[in-house]
N, CA, C and O atoms as CSV, one atom per row, in Angstrom:
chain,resi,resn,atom,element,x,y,z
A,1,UNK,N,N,0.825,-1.207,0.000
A,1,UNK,CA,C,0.000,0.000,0.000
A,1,UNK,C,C,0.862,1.263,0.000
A,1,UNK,O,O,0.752,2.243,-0.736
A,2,UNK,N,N,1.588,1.076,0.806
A,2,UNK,CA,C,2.977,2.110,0.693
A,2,UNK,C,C,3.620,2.930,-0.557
A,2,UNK,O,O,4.056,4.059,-0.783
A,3,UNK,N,N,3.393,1.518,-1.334
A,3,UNK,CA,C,4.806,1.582,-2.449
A,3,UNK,C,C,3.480,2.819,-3.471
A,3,UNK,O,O,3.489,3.984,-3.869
A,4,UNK,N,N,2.564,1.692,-3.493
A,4,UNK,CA,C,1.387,2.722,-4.492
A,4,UNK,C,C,1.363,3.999,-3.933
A,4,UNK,O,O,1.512,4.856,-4.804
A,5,UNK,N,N,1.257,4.363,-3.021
A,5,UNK,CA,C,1.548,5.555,-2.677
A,5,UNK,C,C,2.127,6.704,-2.583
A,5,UNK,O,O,1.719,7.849,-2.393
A,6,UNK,N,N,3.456,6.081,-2.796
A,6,UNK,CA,C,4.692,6.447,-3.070
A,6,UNK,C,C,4.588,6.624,-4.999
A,6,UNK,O,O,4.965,7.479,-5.800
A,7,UNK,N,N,4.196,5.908,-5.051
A,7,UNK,CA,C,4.408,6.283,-6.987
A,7,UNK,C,C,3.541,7.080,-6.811
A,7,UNK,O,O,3.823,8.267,-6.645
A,8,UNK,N,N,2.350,6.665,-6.801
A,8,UNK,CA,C,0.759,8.445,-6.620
A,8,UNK,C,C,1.496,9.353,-6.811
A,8,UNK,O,O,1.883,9.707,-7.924
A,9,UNK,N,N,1.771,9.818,-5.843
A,9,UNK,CA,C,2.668,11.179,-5.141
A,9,UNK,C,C,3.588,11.164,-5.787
A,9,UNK,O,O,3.363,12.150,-6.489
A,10,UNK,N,N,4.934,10.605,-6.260
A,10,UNK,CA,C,5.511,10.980,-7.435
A,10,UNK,C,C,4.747,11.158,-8.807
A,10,UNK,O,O,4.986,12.222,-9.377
A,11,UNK,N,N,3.888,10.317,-9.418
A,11,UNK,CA,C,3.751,10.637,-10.512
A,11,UNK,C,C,2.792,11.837,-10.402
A,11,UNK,O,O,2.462,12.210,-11.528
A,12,UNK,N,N,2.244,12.556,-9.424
A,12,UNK,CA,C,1.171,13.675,-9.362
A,12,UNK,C,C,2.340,14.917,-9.318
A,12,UNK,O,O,2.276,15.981,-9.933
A,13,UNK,N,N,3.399,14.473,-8.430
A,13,UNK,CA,C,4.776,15.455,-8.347
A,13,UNK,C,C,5.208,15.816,-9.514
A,13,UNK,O,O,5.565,16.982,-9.683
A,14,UNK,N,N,5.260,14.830,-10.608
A,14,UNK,CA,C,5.944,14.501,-12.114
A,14,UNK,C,C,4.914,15.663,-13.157
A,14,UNK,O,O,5.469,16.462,-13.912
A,15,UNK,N,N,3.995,15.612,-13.083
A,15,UNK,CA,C,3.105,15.961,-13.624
A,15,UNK,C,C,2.658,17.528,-13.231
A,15,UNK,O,O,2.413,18.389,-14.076
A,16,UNK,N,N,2.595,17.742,-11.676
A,16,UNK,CA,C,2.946,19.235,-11.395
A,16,UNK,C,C,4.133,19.686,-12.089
A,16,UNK,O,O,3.946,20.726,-12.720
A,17,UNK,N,N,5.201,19.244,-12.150
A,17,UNK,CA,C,6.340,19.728,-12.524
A,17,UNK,C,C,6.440,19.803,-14.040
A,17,UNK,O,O,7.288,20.610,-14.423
A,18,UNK,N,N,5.893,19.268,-14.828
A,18,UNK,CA,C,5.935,19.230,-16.237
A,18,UNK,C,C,4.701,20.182,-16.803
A,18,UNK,O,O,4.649,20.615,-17.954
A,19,UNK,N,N,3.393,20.500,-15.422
A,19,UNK,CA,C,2.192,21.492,-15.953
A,19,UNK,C,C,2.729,22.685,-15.660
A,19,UNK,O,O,2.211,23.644,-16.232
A,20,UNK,N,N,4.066,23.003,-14.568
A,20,UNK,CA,C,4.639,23.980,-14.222
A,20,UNK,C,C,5.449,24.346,-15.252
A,20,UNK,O,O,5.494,25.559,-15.460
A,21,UNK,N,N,6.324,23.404,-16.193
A,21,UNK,CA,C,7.451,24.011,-17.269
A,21,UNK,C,C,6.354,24.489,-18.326
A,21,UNK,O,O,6.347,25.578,-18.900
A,22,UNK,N,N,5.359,23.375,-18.477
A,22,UNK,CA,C,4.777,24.499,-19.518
A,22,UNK,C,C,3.833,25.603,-19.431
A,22,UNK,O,O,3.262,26.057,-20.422
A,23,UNK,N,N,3.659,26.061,-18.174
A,23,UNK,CA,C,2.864,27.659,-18.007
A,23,UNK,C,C,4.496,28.268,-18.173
A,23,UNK,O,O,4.520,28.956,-19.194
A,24,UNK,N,N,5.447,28.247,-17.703
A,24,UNK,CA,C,6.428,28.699,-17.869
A,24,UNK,C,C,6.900,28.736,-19.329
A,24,UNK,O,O,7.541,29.762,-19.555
A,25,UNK,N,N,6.805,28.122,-20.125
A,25,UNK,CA,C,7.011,27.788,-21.552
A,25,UNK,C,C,6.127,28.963,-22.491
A,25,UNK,O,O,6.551,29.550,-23.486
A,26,UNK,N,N,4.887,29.094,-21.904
A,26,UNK,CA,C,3.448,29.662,-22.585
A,26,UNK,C,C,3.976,31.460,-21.822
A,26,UNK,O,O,3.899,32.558,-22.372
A,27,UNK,N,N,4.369,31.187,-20.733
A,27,UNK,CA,C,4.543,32.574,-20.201
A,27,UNK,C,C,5.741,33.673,-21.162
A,27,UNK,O,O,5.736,34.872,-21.440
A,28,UNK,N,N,6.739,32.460,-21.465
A,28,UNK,CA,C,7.863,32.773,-22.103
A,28,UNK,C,C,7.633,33.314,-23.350
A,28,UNK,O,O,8.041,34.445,-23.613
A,29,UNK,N,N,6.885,32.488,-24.340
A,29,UNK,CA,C,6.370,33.216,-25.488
A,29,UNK,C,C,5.750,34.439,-25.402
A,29,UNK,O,O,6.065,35.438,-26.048
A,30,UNK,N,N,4.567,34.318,-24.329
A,30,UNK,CA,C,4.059,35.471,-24.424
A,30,UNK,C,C,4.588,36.621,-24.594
A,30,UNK,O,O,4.363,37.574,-25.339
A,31,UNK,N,N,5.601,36.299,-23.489
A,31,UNK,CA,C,6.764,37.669,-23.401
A,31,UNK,C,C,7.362,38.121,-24.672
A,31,UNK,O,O,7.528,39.225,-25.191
A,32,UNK,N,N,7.634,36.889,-25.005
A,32,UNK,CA,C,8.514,37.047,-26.860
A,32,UNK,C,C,7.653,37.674,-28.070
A,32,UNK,O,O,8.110,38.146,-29.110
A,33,UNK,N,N,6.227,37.562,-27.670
A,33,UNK,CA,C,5.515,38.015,-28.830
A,33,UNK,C,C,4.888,39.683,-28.346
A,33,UNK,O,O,4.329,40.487,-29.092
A,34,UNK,N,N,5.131,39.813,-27.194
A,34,UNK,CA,C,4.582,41.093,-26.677
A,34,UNK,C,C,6.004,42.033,-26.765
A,34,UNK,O,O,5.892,43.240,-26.981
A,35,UNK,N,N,7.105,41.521,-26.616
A,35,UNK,CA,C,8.448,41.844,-27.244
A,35,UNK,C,C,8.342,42.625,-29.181
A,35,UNK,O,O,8.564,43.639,-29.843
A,36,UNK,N,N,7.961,41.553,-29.236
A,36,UNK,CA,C,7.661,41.657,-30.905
A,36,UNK,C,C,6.831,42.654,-31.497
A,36,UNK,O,O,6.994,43.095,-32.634
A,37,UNK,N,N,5.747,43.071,-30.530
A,37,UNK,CA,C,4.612,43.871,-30.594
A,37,UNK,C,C,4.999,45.218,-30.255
A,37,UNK,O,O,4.546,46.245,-30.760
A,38,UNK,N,N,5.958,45.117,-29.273
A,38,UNK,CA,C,6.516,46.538,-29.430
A,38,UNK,C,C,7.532,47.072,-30.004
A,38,UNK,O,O,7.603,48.300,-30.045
A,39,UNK,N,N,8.480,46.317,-30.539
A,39,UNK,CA,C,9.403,46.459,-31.554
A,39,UNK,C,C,8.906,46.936,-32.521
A,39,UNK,O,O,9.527,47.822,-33.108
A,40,UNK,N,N,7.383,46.422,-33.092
A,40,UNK,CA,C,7.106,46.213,-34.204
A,40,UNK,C,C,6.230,48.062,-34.040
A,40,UNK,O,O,6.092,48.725,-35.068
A,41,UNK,N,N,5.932,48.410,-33.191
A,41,UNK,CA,C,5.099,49.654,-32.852
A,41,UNK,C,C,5.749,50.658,-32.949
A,41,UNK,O,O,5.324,51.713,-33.420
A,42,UNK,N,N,7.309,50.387,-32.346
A,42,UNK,CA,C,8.427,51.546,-32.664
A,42,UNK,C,C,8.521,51.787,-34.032
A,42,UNK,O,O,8.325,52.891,-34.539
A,43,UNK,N,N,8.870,50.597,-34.745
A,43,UNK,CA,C,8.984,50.817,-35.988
A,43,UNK,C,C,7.659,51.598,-36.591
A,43,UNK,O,O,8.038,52.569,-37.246
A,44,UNK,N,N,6.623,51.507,-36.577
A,44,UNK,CA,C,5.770,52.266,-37.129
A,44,UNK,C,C,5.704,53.847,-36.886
A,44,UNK,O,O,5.520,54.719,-37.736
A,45,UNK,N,N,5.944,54.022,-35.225
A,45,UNK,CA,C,6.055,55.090,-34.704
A,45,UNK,C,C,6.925,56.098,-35.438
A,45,UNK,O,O,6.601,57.225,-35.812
A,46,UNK,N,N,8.636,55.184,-35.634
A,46,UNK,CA,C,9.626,56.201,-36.239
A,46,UNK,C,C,8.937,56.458,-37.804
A,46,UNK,O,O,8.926,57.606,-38.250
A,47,UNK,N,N,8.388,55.361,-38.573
A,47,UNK,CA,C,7.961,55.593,-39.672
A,47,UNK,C,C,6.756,56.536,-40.193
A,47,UNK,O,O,6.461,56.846,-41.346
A,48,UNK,N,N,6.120,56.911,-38.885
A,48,UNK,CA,C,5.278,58.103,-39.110
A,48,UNK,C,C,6.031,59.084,-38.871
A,48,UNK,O,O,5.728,60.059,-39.558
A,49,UNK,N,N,7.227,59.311,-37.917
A,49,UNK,CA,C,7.735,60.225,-38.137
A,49,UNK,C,C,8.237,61.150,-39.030
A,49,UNK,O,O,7.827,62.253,-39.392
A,50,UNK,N,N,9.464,60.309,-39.392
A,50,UNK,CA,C,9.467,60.283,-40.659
A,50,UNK,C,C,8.743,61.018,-42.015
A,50,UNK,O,O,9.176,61.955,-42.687
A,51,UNK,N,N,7.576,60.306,-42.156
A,51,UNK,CA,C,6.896,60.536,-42.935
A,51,UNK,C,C,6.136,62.057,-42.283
A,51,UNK,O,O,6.101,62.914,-43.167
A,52,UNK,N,N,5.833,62.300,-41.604
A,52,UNK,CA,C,5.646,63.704,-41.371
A,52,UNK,C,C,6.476,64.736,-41.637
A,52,UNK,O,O,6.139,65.765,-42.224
A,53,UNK,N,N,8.102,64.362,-41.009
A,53,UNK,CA,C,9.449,65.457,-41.501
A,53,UNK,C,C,9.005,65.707,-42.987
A,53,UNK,O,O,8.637,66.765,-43.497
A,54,UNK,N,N,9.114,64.643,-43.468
A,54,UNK,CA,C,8.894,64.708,-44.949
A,54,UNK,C,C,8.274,65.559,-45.541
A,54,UNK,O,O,8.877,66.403,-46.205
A,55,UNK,N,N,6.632,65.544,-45.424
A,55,UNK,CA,C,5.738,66.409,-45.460
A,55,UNK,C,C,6.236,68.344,-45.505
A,55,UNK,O,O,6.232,69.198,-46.391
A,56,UNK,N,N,6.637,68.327,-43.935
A,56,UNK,CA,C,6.727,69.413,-43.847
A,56,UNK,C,C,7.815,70.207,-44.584
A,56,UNK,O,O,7.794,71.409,-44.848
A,57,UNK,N,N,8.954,69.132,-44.921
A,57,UNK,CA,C,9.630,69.522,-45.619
A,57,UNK,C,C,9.414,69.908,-46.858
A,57,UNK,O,O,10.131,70.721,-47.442
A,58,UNK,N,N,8.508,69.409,-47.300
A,58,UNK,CA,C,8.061,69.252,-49.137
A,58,UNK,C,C,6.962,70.779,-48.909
A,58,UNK,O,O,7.098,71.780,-49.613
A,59,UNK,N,N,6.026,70.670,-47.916
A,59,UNK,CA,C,5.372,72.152,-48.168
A,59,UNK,C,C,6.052,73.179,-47.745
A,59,UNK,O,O,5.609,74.175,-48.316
A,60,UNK,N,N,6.953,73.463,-46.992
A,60,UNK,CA,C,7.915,74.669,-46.977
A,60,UNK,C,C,8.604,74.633,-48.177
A,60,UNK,O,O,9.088,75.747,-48.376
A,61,UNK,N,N,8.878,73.824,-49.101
A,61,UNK,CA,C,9.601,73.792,-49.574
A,61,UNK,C,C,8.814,74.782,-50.940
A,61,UNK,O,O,9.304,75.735,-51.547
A,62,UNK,N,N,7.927,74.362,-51.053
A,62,UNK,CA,C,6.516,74.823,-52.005
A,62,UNK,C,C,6.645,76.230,-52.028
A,62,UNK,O,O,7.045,76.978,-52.919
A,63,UNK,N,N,6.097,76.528,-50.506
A,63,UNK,CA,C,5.863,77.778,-50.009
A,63,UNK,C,C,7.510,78.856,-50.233
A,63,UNK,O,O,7.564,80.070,-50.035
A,64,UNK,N,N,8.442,78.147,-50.589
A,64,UNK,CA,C,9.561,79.080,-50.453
A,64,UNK,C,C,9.613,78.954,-52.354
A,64,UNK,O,O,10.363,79.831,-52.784
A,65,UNK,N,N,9.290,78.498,-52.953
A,65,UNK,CA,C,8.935,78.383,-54.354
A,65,UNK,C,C,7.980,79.397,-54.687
A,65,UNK,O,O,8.081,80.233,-55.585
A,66,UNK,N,N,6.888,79.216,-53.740
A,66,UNK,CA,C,5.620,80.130,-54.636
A,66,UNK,C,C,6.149,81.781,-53.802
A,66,UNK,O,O,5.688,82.811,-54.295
A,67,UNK,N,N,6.727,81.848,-53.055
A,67,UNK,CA,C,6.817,83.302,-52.359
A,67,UNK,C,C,8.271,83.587,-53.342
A,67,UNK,O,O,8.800,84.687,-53.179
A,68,UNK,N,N,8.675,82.983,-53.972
A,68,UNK,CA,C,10.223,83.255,-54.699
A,68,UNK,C,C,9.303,83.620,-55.940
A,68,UNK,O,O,9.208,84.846,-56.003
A,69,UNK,N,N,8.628,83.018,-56.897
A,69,UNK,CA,C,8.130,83.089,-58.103
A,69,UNK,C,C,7.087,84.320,-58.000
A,69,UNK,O,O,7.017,84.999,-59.025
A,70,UNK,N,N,6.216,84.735,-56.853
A,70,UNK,CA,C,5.714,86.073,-56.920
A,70,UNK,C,C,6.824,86.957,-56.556
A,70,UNK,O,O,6.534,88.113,-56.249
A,71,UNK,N,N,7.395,86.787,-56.550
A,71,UNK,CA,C,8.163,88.124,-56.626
A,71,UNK,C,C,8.889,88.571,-57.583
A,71,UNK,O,O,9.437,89.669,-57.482
């Protein structure tokens, strides 16, 4: 009765320990893809930037054209 007992309790031990690596496993990704998500947000962020300098650059640029040509 012992011995069964003794396995129970290990194999329930075995099995905590292997439902424990994989919340740890699932936790890990998460991290890696929420990693990813903000990497991926910067990049958009600088790329609106960007794209705004741009902008403003191109209509000053206009505006120093059309105030040069009226005159």
């Amino acid at each position: 009765m012992k011995k069964k007992k003794k396995k129970k309790r290990r194999r329930e031990e075995e099995e905590e320990e292997e439902e424990e690596e994989e919340e740890e496993e699932e936790e890990e990704e998460e991290e890696e893809e929420e990693e990813e998500n903000s990497s991926s947000s910067k990049v958009v962020v600088v790329v609106v930037v960007v794209v705004v300098v741009v902008v403003v650059v191109v209509v000053v640029l206009v505006v120093v054209v059309v105030v040069v040509v009226v005159m």
